[in-house]
N, CA, C and O of each residue as an XYZ file, in Angstrom:
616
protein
N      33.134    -37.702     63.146
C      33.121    -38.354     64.436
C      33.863    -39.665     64.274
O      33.694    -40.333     63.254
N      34.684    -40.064     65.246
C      35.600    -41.084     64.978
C      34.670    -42.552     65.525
O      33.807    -42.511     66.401
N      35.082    -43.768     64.792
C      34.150    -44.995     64.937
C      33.807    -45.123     66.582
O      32.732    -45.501     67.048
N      34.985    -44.715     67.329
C      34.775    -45.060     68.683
C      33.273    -44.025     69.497
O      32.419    -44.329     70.330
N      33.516    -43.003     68.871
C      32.444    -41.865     69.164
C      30.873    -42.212     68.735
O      29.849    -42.417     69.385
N      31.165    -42.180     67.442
C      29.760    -42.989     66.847
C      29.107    -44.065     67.288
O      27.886    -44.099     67.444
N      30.026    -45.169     67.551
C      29.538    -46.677     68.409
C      28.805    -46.449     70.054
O      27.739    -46.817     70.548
N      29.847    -45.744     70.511
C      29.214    -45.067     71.564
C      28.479    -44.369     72.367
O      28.085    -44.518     73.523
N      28.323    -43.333     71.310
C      27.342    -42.582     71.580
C      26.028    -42.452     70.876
O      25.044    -41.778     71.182
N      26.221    -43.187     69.942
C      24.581    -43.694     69.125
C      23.368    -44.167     70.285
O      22.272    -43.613     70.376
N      23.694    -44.973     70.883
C      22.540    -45.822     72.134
C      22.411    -44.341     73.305
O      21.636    -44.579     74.232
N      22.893    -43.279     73.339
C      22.657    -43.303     74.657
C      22.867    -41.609     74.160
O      23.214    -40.891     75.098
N      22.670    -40.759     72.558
C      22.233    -39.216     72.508
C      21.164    -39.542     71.281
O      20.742    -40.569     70.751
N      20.985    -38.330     71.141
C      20.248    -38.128     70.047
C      21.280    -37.145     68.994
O      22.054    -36.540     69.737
N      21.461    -36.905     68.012
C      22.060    -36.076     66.648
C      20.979    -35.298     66.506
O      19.859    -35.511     66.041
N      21.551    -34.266     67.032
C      20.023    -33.233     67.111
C      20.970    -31.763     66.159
O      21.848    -31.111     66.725
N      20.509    -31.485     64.597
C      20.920    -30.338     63.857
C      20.654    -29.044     64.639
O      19.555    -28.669     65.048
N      22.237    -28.209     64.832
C      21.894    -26.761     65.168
C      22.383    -26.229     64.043
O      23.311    -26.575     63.312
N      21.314    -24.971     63.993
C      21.852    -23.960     62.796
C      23.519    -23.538     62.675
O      24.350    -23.371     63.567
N      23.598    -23.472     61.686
C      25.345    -22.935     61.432
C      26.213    -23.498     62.387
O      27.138    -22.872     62.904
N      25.819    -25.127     62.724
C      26.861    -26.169     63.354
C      27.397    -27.026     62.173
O      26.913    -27.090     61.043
N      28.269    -27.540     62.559
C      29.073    -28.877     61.714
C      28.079    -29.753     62.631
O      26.962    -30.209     62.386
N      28.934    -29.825     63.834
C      28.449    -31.485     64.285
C      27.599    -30.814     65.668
O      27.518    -29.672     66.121
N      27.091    -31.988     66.027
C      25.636    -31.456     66.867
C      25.365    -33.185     67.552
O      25.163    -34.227     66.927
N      25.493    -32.876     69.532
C      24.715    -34.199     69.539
C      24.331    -33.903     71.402
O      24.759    -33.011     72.135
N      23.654    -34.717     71.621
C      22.676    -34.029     73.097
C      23.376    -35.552     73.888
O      23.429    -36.602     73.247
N      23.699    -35.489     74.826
C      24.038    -36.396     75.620
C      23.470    -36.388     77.298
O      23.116    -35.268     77.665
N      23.369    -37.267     78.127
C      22.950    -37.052     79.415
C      23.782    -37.093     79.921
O      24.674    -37.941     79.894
N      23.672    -36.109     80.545
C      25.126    -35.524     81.654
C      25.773    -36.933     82.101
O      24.791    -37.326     82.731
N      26.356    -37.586     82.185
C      26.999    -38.441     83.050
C      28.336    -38.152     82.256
O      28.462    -37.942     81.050
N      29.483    -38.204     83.428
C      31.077    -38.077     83.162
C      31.349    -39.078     81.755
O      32.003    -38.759     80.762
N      30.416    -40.776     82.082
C      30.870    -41.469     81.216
C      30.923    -40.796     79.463
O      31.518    -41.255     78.488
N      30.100    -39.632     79.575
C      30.367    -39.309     78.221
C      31.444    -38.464     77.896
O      31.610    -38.495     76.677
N      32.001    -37.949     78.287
C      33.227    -37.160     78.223
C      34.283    -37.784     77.298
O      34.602    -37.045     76.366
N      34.813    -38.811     77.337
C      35.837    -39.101     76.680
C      35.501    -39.268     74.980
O      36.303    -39.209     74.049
N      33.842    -39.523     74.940
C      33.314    -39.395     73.474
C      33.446    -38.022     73.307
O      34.030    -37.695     72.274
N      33.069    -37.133     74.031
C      32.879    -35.817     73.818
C      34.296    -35.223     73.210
O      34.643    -34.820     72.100
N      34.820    -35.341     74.250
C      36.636    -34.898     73.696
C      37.161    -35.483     72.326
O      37.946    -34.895     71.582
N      36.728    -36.461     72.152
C      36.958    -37.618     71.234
C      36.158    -36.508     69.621
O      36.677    -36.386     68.511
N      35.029    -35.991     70.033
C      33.805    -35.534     68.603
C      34.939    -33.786     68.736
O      34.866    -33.182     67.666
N      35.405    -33.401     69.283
C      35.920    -31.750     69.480
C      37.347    -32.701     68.526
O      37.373    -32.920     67.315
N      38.143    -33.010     69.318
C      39.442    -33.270     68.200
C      39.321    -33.982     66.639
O      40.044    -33.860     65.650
N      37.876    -34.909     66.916
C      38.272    -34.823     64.825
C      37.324    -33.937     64.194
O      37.182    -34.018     62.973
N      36.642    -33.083     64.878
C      35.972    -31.737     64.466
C      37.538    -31.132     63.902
O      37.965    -31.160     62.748
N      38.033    -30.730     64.819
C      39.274    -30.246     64.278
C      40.353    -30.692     63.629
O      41.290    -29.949     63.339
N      40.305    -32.204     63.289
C      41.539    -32.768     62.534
C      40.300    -32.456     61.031
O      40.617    -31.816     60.029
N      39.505    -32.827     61.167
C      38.780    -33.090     59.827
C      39.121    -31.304     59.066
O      39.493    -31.164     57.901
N      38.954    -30.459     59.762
C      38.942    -29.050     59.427
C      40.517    -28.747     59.088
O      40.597    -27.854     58.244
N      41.869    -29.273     59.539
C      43.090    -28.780     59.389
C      43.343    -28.631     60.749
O      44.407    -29.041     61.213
N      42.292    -27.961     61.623
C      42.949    -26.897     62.815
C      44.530    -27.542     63.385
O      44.710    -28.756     63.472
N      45.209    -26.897     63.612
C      46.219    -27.160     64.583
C      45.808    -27.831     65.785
O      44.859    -27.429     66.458
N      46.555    -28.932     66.099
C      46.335    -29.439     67.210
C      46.612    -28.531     68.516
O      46.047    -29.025     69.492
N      47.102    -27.707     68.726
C      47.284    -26.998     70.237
C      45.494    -26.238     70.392
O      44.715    -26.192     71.344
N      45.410    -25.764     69.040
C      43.689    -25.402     69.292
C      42.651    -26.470     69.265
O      41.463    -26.162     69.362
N      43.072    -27.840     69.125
C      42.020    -28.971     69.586
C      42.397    -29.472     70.818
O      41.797    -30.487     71.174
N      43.192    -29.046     71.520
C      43.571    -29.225     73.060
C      42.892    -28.314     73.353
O      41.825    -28.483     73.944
N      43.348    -27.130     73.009
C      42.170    -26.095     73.899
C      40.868    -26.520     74.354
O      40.205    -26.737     75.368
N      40.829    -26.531     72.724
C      38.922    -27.337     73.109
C      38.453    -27.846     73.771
O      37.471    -27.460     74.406
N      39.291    -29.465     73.897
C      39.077    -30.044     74.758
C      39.067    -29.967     76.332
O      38.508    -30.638     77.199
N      39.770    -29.059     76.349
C      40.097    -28.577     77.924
C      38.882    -27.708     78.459
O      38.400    -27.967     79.562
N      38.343    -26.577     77.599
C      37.213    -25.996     77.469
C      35.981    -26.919     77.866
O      35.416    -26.900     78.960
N      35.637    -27.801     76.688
C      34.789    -28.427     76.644
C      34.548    -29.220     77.847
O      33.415    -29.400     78.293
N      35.770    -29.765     78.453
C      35.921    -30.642     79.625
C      35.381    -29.918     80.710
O      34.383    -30.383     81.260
N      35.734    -29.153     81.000
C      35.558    -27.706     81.917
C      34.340    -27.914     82.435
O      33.921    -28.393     83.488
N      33.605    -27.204     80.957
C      32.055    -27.048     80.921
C      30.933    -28.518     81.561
O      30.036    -28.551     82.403
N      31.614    -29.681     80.578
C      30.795    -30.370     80.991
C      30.654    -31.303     82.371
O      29.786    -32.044     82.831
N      32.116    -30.816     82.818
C      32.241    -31.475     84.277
C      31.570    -30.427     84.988
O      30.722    -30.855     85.771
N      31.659    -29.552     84.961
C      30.589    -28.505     85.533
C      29.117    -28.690     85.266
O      28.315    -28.183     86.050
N      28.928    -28.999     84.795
C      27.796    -29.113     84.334
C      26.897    -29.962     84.901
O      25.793    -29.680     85.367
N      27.573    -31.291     84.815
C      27.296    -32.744     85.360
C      27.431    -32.323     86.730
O      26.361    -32.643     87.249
N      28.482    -31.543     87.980
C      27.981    -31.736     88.866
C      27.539    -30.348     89.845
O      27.578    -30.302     91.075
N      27.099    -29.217     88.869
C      26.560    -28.191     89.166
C      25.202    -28.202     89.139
O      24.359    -28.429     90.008
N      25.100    -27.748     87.296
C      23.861    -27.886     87.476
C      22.701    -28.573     87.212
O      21.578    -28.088     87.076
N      23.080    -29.904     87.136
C      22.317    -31.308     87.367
C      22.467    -31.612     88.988
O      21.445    -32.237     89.271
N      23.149    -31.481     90.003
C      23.766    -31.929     90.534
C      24.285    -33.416     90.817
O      24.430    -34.070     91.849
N      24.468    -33.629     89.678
C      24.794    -35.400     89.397
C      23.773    -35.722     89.009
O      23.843    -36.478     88.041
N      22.365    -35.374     89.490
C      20.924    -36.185     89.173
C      21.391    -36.166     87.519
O      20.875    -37.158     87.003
N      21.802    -35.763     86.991
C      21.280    -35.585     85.065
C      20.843    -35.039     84.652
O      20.470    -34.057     85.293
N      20.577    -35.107     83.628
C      19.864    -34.275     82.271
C      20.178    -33.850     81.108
O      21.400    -33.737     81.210
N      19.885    -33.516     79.996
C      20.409    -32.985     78.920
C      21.324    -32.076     78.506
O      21.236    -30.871     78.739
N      22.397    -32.718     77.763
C      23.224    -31.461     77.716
C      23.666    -31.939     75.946
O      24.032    -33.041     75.537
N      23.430    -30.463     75.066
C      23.607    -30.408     74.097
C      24.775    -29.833     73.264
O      24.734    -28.671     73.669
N      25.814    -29.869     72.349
C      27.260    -29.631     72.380
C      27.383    -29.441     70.719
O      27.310    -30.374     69.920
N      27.544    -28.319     70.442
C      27.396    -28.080     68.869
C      28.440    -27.505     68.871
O      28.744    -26.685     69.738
N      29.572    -28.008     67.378
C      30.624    -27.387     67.591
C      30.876    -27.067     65.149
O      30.328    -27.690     64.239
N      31.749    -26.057     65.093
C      31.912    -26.047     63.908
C      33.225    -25.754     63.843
O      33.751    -25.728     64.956
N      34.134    -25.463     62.698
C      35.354    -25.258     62.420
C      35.423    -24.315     61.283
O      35.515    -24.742     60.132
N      35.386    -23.181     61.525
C      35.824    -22.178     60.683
C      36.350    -20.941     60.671
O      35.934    -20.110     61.478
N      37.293    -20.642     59.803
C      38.450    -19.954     59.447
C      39.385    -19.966     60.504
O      39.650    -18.948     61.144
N      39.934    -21.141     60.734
C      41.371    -21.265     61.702
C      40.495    -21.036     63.176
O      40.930    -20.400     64.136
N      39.669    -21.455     63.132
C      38.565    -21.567     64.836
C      38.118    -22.598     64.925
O      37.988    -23.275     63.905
N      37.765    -23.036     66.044
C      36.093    -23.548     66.475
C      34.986    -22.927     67.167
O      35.140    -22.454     68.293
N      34.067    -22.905     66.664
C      33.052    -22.480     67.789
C      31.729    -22.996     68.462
O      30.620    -23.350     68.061
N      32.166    -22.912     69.292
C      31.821    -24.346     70.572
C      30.440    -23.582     70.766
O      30.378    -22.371     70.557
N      29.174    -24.424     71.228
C      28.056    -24.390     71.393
C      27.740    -25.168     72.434
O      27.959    -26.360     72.219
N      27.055    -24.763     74.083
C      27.085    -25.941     75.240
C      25.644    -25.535     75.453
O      25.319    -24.393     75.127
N      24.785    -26.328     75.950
C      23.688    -25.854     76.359
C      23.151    -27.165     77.235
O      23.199    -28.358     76.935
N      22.459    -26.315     78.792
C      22.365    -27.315     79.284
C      20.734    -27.005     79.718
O      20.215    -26.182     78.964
N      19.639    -27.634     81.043
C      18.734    -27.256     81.384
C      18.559    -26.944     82.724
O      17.491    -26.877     83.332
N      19.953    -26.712     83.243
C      20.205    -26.889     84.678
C      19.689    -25.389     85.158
O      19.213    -24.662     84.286
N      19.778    -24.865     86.637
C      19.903    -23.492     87.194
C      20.412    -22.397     86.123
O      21.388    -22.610     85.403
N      19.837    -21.486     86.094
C      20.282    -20.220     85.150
C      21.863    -19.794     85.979
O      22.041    -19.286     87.087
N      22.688    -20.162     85.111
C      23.966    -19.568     85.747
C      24.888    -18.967     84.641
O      24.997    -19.681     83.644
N      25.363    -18.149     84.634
C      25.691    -17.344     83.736
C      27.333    -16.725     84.089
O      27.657    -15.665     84.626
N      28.103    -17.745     83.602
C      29.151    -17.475     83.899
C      30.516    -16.398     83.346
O      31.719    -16.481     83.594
N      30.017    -15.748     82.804
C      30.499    -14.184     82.267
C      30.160    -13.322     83.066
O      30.814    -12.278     83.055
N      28.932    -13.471     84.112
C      28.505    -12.651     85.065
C      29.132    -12.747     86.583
O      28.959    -11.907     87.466
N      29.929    -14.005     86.693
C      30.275    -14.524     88.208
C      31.424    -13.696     88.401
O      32.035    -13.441     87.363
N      31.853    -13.235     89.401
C      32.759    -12.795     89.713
C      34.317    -13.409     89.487
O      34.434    -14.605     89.754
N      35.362    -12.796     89.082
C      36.503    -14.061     88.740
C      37.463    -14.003     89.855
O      38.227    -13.079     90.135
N      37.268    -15.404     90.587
C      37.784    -15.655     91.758
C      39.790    -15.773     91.749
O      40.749    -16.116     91.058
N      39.397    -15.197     93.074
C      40.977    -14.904     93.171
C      41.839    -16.183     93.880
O      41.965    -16.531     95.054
N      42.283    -16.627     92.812
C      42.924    -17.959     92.968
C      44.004    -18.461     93.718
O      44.275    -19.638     93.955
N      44.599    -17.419     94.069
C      45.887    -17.290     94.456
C      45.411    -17.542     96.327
O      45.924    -18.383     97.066
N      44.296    -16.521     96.721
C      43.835    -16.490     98.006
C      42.996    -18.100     98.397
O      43.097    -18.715     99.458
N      42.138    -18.517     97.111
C      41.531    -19.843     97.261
C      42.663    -21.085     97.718
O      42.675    -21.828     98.699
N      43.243    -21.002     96.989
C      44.661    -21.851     97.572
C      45.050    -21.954     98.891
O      44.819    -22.927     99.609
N      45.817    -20.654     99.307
C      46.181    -20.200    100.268
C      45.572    -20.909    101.140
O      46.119    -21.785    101.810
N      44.079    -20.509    101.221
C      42.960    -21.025    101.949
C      42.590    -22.399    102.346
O      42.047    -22.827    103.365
N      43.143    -23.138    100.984
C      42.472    -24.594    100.836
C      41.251    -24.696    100.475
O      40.476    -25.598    100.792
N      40.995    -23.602     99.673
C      39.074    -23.429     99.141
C      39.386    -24.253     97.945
O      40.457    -24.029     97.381
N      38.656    -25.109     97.512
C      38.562    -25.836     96.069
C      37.661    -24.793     95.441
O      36.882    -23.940     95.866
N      38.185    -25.309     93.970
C      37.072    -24.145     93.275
C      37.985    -23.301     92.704
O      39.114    -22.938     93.034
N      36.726    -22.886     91.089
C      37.113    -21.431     91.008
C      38.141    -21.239     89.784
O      38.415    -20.100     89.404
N      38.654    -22.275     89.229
C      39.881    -22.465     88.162
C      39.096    -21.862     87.012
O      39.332    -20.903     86.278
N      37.929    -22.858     87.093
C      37.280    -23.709     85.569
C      36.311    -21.563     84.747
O      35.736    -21.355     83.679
N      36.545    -20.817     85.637
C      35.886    -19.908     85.307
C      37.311    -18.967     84.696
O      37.508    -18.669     83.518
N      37.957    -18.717     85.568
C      39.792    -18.406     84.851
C      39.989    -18.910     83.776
O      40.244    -18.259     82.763
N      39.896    -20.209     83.835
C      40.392    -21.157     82.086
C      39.727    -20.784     81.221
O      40.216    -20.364     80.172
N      38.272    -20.853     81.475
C      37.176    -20.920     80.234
C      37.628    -19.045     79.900
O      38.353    -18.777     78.942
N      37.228    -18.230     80.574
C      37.624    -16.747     79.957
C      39.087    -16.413     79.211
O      39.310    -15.386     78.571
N      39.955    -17.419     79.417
C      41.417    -17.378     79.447
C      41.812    -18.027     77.994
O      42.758    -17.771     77.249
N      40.772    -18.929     77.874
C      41.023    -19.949     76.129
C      40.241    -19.879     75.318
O      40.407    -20.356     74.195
N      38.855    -19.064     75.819
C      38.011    -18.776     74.698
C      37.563    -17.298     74.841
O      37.605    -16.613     75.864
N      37.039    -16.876     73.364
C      36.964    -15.586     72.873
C      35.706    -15.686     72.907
O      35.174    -16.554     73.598
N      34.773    -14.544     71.937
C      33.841    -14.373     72.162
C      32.612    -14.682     72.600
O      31.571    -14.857     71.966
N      32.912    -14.748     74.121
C      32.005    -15.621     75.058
C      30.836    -15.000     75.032
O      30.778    -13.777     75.160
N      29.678    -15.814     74.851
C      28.502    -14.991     74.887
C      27.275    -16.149     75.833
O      27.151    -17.353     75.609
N      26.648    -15.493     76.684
C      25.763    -16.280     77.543
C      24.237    -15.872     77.226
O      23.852    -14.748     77.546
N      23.217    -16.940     76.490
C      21.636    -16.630     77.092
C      21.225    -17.603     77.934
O      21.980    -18.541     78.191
N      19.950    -17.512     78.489
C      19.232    -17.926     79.064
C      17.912    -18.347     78.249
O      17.162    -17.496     78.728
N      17.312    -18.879     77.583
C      16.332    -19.359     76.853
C      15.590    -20.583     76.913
O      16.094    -21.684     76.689
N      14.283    -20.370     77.243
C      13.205    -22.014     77.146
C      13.911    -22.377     78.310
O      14.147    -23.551     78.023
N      14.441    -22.196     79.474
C      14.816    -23.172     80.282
C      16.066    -23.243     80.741
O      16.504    -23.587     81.838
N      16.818    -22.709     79.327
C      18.489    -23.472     79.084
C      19.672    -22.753     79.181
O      19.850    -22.024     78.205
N      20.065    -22.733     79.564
C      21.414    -21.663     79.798
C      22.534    -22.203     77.981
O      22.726    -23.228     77.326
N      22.817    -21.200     77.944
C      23.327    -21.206     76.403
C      24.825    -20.616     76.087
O      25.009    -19.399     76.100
N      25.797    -21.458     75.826
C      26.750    -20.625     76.052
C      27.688    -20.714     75.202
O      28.725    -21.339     75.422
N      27.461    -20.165     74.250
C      28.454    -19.815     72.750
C      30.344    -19.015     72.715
O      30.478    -18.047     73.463
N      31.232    -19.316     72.140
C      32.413    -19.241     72.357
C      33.002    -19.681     70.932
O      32.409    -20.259     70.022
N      34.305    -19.256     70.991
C      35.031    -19.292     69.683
C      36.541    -19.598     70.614
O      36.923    -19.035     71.640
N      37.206    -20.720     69.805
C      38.405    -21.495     70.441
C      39.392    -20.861     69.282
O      38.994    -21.056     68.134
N      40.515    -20.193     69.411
C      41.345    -19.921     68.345
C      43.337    -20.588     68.886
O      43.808    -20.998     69.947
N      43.764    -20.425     67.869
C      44.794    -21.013     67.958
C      45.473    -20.185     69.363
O      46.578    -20.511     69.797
């Protein structure tokens, strides 16, 4: 985690260990954490070798999720959101977990973007991207928490 990440985000998560994670830390939904967040995904991946075009991914991923997150299913009110990520064999694999509405986004229908436009409907990208840059997407529902595991490859 780079000094700026650590300084920052010490006062305001907890470093909470997940099994078969590198790095692991719970933050409260607010946007202001994002730029730490992006910040802990790219030297996850400089520290590992990865290629930088797959620590963009990440970040774009990760961004995705947690802006969704913050104003889905918190709806801004807040709450916990936990972000475990590791680096191995030319991957990452990203770990999001939040306590919001059970939503399960492998299950949503994948909106047709082209017509949303057309329309002037906002919406609807962040479910295209996330299936589009990450691989083995896998969704539970557990204790509360919607759980949503993924692998970022070059």
């Amino acid at each position: 985690m780079s000094a700026r990440t650590a300084k920052t985000l010490s006062p305001a998560c907890v470093e909470t260990p997940v099994p078969d994670m590198t790095e692991a830390t719970r933050v409260f939904s607010s946007l202001e954490h994002l730029p730490d967040l992006l910040d802990l995904a790219e030297e996850t991946c400089r520290r590992a070798g990865l290629p930088g075009p797959l620590a963009f991914k990440a970040q774009v991923v990760l961004e995705e999720l947690f802006v969704n997150i913050v104003k889905h299913a918190y709806r801004e009110k807040g709450g916990p959101v936990r972000i475990a990520l590791k680096a191995e064999k030319g991957s990452l694999s990203l770990r999001v977990e939040d306590e919001g509405p059970a939503f399960d986004p492998l299950a949503a229908e994948t909106p047709d973007l082209q017509k949303r436009f057309a329309e002037g409907v906002p919406g609807g990208a962040g479910l295209v991207l996330l299936r589009s840059m990450a691989e083995d997407l896998r969704y539970a529902r557990r204790d509360g928490r919607n759980i949503l595991k993924m692998r970022i490859v070059p």
